[in-house]
Every structure is written in structure tokens, then in C-alpha cells.
Steps between C-alpha positions, in 0.01 A plus 500: 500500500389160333656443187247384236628223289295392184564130374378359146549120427443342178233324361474124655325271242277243662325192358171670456522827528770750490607683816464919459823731602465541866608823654593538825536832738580505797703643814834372570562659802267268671650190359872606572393494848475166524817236576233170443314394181175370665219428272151352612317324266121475554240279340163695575185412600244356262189723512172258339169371615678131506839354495631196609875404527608208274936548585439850401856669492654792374763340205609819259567676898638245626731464149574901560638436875705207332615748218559762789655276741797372272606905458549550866143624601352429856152388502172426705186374388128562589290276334159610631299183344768264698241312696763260678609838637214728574222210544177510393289497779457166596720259795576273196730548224511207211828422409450452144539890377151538441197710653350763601565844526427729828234770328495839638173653352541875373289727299422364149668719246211704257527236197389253715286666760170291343665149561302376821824322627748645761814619360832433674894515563607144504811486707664621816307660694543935543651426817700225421634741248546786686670247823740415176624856359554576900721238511757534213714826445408726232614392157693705287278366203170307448362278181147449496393212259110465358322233328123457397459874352127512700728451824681842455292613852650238728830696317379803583400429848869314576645829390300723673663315805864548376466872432366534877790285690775595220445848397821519374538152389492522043235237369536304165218357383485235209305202395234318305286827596795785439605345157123487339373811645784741619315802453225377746742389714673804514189724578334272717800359708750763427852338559805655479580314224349239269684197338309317234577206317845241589600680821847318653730722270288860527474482881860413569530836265275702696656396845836558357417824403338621800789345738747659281627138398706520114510143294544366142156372416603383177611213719188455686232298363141635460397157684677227717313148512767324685532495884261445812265700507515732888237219666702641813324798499179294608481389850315191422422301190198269420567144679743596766739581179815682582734720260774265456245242399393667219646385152718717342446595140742408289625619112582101425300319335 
């Protein structure tokens, strides 16, 4: 029989806003099953009538893998608006970072049914994603990120995936998007769990606790600025760029 285990953490003051309790229930049996601490991070589609990619990248995810990283995790990214990775429908690809987006039209949601433009997922396309998730074994753990709030369906459609090729797979979702409007985002998206505000120190917490991992966080900061950001997790970067290449960031002045 699974043995429940119910979690509180304290209150995490952010700059803004202050971070609520979270609470966290969950299964361990499924969790002490596993001997590797794989977590995919995924930056979802954007779902608009326009967008247009101007070195668009995922920073507070990319600063969560970092966070992640330094505490042992294993990780693997799917940036779904990576254009130097998934194309965008054209034999030429400009080397300066910028461009456009592949557009997959799909039904306009009902806010916006009168707008007479075609609404899209800007991105991969479906079965670019779906050749993806085939590829890579199942995580143990997922964290969704979300920006513009009037995005949250190219959220909802990236999850939609996940659920279907990782059934078992738990899904965090947090964000620009989870932070302002986390009861939306828990109805409409319906994550496992939900991180808002800062979240470097409360997802190391929530993996910890559902990989059955014990630390002193009084020692671990809410935040950690220095360090290179995981630029390996991208296969390519704008310009021919590789990983070492990339400037680390530095607490010196």
C-alpha cells in the first residue's frame, strides 16, 4: 500500500509578492522506485494570433535547472519555441537569433472566437513533439514554465501531450502565468502541483520530497545568481554559439 506523506514548507518572501504555504501529497511508493533523479524541463508552446522570436529564451527555467543541477539532479530540456532546433518552415535559418515562428493553426479559444485572424501554437510542430517524448525515457518528474498569462493554452496543449506519453510522469507547473493566476491555472491546466513566485529553492523542496531526498535548507539559498546558466541543454545556440562559449555569470563585480 502507498504510504501518503503530507509536506508543509514555510512561507518564501519574494520581492513583490509573498509566496503562499504550498502543500504537497503525494505517493511515495512510486518515487522509491526509482534509482535516477531525471527531471525534464519544458518551455511550452506560445498559443497567439502573432509572435515573432526576438532571442526568446526561457531564463527563471533555465535558472531552476541551474538551481537543480548543482544538488545532483539529471536534466533534459524541451524548449518548444527553439527555432534553431525545430525550424520554422523555411530552407533558411538567420543566424542572428531572430524570426519567425512555425504556426500551427488550432481552434480559437471562445474569448476570442470574433477576432478574424487565425490563432496558433508557435513552436515545434505536434509531431516534432511527439518524435521528441518517443525518444527520451520517461522522467521521474516534469516542470512546466508559463509566461504571457493569455498564453496559458499553448500550456495547456504542451501538457495535454505529457499526460498522454507520461501517464505516470508528476508535472510542476510554475511561471509568469502560475504565480498571477494559480487558481486558473489550476482548473484549467490542472498540474500536479503549482509553484508560484521565486522557484529554485521550492522545487529542489518538492523533488526532494517526492525522491525521498532529506537536507538542511537553512543552508540553501532561496536564489543562486552565480554560475553558467545549463546552455548545454540546447543543441544549438543563435550564431553557431556553443555552451562553453557562453559567459559565465559571475558574483564579482
Amino acid at each position: 500500500m502507498a504510504c501518503k506523506v503530507t509536506i508543509k514548507t514555510k512561507n518564501i518572501k519574494c520581492t513583490y509578492f509573498q509566496t503562499p504555504a504550498i502543500v504537497y501529497t503525494l505517493h511515495y511508493s512510486y518515487f522509491s522506485k526509482m534509482n535516477t533523479r531525471k527531471i525534464l524541463l519544458i518551455n511550452p508552446w506560445i498559443a497567439d494570433f502573432a509572435a515573432y522570436d526576438l532571442w526568446a529564451k526561457p531564463l527563471g527555467l533555465l535558472y531552476i535547472g541551474k538551481f537543480l543541477r548543482n544538488y545532483g539532479y539529471d536534466l533534459r530540456l524541451i524548449d518548444l519555441t527553439d527555432r534553431l532546433r525545430w525550424g520554422n518552415g523555411k530552407s533558411s535559418m538567420p543566424i542572428s537569433g531572430r524570426g519567425k515562428y512555425h504556426k500551427t493553426i488550432i481552434p480559437k479559444p471562445a474569448a476570442v472566437a470574433h477576432v478574424p485572424r487565425q490563432y496558433g501554437l508557435y513552436g515545434a510542430t505536434c509531431e516534432q513533439f511527439i518524435s521528441e517524448l518517443k525518444s527520451i525515457e520517461v522522467p521521474n518528474l516534469i516542470l512546466v514554465t508559463s509566461h504571457m498569462s493569455y498564453w496559458y493554452p499553448g500550456v495547456s496543449e504542451t501538457v495535454k501531450f505529457l499526460r498522454d506519453y507520461f501517464p505516470e510522469s508528476k508535472i510542476v507547473l510554475g511561471g509568469t502565468y502560475a504565480t498571477l493566476f494559480p487558481d486558473h491555472a489550476r482548473q484549467i491546466i490542472q498540474p500536479d502541483y503549482l509553484i508560484t513566485g521565486y522557484g529554485e529553492k521550492q522545487s529542489l523542496q518538492l523533488a526532494d520530497s517526492l525522491f525521498g531526498i532529506t537536507r538542511d535548507y537553512s543552508a540553501v539559498p532561496n536564489t543562486l545568481d552565480s554560475g553558467i546558466l545549463p546552455w548545454d541543454l540546447y543543441p544549438r545556440l543563435p550564431g553557431g554559439c556553443r555552451a562553453a562559449d557562453v559567459p559565465w555569470l559571475s558574483d564579482a563585480l
